[in-house]
C-alpha positions in Angstrom: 18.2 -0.2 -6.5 15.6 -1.0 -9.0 11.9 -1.4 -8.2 10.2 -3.6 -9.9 6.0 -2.3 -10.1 3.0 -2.6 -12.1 0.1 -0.8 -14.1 0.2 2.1 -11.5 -3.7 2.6 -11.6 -4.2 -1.1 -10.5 -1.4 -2.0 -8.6 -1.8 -1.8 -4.9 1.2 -4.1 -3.9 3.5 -1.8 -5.8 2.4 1.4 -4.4 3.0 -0.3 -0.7 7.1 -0.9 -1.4 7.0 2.3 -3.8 6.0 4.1 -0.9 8.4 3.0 1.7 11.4 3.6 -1.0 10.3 7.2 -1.6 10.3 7.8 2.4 14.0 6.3 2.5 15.3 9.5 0.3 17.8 6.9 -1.7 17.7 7.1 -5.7 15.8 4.0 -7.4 15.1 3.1 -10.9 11.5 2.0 -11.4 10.8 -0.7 -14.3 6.8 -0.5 -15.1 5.4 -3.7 -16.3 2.0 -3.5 -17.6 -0.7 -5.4 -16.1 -3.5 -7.6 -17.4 -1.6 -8.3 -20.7 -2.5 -11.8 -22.9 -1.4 -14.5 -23.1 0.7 -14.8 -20.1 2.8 -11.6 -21.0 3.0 -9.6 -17.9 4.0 -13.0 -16.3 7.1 -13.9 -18.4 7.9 -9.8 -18.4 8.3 -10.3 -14.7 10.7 -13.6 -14.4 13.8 -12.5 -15.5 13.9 -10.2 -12.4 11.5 -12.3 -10.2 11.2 -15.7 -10.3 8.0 -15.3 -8.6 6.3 -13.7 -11.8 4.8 -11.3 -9.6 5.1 -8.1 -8.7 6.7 -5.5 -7.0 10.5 -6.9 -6.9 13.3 -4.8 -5.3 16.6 -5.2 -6.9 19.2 -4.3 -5.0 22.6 -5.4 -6.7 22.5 -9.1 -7.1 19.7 -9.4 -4.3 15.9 -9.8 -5.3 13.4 -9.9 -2.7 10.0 -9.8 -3.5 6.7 -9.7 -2.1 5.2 -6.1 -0.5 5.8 -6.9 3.1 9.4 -8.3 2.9 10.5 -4.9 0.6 9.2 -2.9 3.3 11.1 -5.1 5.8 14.3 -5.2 3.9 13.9 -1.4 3.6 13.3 -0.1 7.1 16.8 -2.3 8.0 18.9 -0.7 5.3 18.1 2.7 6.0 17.2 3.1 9.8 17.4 6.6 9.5 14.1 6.7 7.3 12.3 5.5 10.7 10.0 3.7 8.5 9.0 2.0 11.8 8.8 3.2 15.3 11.2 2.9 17.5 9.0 2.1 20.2 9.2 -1.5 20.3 5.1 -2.0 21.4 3.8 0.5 18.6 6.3 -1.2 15.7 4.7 -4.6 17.2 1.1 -3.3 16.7 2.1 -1.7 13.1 3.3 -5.0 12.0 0.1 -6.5 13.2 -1.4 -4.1 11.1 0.3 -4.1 7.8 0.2 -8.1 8.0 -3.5 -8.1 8.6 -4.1 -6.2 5.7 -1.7 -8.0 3.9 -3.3 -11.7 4.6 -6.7 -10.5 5.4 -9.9 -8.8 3.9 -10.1 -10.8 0.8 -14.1 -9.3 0.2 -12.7 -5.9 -0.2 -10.1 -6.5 -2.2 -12.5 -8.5 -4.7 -15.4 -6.1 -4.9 -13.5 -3.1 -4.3 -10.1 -3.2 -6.8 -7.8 -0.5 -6.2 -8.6 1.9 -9.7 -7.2 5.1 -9.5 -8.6 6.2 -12.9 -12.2 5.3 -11.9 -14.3 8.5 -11.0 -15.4 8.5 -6.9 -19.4 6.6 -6.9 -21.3 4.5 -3.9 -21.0 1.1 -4.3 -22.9 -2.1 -2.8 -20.8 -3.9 -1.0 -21.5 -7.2 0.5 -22.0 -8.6 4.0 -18.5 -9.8 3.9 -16.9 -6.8 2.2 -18.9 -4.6 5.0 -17.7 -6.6 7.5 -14.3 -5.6 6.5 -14.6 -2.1 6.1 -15.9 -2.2 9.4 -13.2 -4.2 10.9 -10.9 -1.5 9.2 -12.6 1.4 10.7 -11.9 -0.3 14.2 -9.0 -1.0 13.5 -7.8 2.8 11.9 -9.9 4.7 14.8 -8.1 2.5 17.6 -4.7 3.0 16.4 -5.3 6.5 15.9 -6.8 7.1 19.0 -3.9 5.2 20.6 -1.1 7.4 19.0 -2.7 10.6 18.1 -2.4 10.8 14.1 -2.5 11.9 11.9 -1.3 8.5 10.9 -1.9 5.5 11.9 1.1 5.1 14.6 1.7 9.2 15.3 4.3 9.7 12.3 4.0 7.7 9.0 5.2 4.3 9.1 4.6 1.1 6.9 1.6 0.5 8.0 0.3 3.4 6.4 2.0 2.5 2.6 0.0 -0.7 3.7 -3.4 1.2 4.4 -3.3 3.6 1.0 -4.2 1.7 -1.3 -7.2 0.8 1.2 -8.0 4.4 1.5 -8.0 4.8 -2.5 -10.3 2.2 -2.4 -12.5 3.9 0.2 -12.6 7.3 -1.7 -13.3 5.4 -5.1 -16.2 3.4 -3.6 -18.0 6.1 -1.6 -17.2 4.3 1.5 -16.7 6.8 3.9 -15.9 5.1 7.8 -16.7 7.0 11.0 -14.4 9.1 13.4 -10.7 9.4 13.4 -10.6 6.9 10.3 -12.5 9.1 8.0 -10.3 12.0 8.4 -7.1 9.6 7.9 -8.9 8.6 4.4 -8.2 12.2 3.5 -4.7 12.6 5.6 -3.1 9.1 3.6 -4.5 10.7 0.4 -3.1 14.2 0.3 0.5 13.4 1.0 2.8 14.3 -1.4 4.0 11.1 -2.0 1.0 9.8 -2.7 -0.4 12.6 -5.1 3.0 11.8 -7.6 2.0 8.4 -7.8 -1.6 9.0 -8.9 -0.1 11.5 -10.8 1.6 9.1 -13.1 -1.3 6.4 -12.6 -3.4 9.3 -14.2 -0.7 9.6 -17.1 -0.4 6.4 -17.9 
């Protein structure tokens, strides 16, 4: 398998799949494309894998799927064995809800709040609409953990938590520190090991 990803420091929808992949234990190749190049660059660096010019793409043979949420999908069939979703039909029915809400939703955070792994921690303003999804998120991480116990989001790691990372980067970057359960998660999704090699080579790059 080959995973398609971009500029590490920036690219939240590679970490999600990158993630998932590590949990599975299989051997992948990673192909970096640089982000935010002229001229349409990173665009026509990513079509000859992807026709969607976007990324992250899994290669797996002569299948391409794209997009964050189908890799993950495509992932937790091919290797059951990871568990990269309960099996507990109800809690893999809430995680979905999860990982799709953040996968649709919470545009203001995403706009005001890039992931930027390379930018030093510092409060930020955020807007009504960007508070309003941090506090949306905080529900959301404090009812899910209260619900399962933690440390992660449904008991043992699952997809929605390579979903919520990039969120919790975000949270540390920005000074945004939510109350309860989901404030100790921030630290939780940020000290696994997995994790910690991908900033590693976000720092590097």
């Amino acid at each position: 398998m080959e995973l398609l990803i971009g500029t590490r420091k920036w690219s939240s929808w590679s970490l999600r799949p990158w993630l998932a992949i590590k949990r599975t234990g299989a051997p992948f190749a990673e192909t970096l494309i640089p982000l935010r190049q002229e001229n349409n660059q990173t665009y026509e660096a990513i079509r000859p894998v992807s026709r969607s010019g976007l990324v992250p793409a899994l290669k797996d043979g002569d299948l391409v799927v794209w997009d964050s949420l189908a890799i993950c999908e495509y992932l937790a069939e091919k290797f059951p064995a990871a568990k990269l979703w309960p099996e507990d039909a109800r809690a893999r029915a809430l995680g979905r809800s999860a990982a799709a809400e953040m996968h649709s939703g919470f545009q203001a955070l995403r706009q005001e709040c890039s992931m930027a792994l390379e930018i030093e921690p510092h409060e930020a303003e955020l807007s009504e609409a960007a508070g309003r999804n941090v506090a949306r998120i905080t529900e959301l991480w404090n009812e899910l953990l209260d619900r399962f116990g933690g440390p992660f989001l449904l008991g043992e790691w699952s997809i929605a938590d390579a979903f919520y990372a990039p969120v919790a980067s975000r949270f540390r970057t920005y000074g945004i520190k939510p109350q309860g359960a989901a404030g100790r998660y921030v630290n939780t999704i940020l000290a696994t090991p997995d994790f910690l090699e991908w900033e590693a080579a976000a720092r590097a790059e």
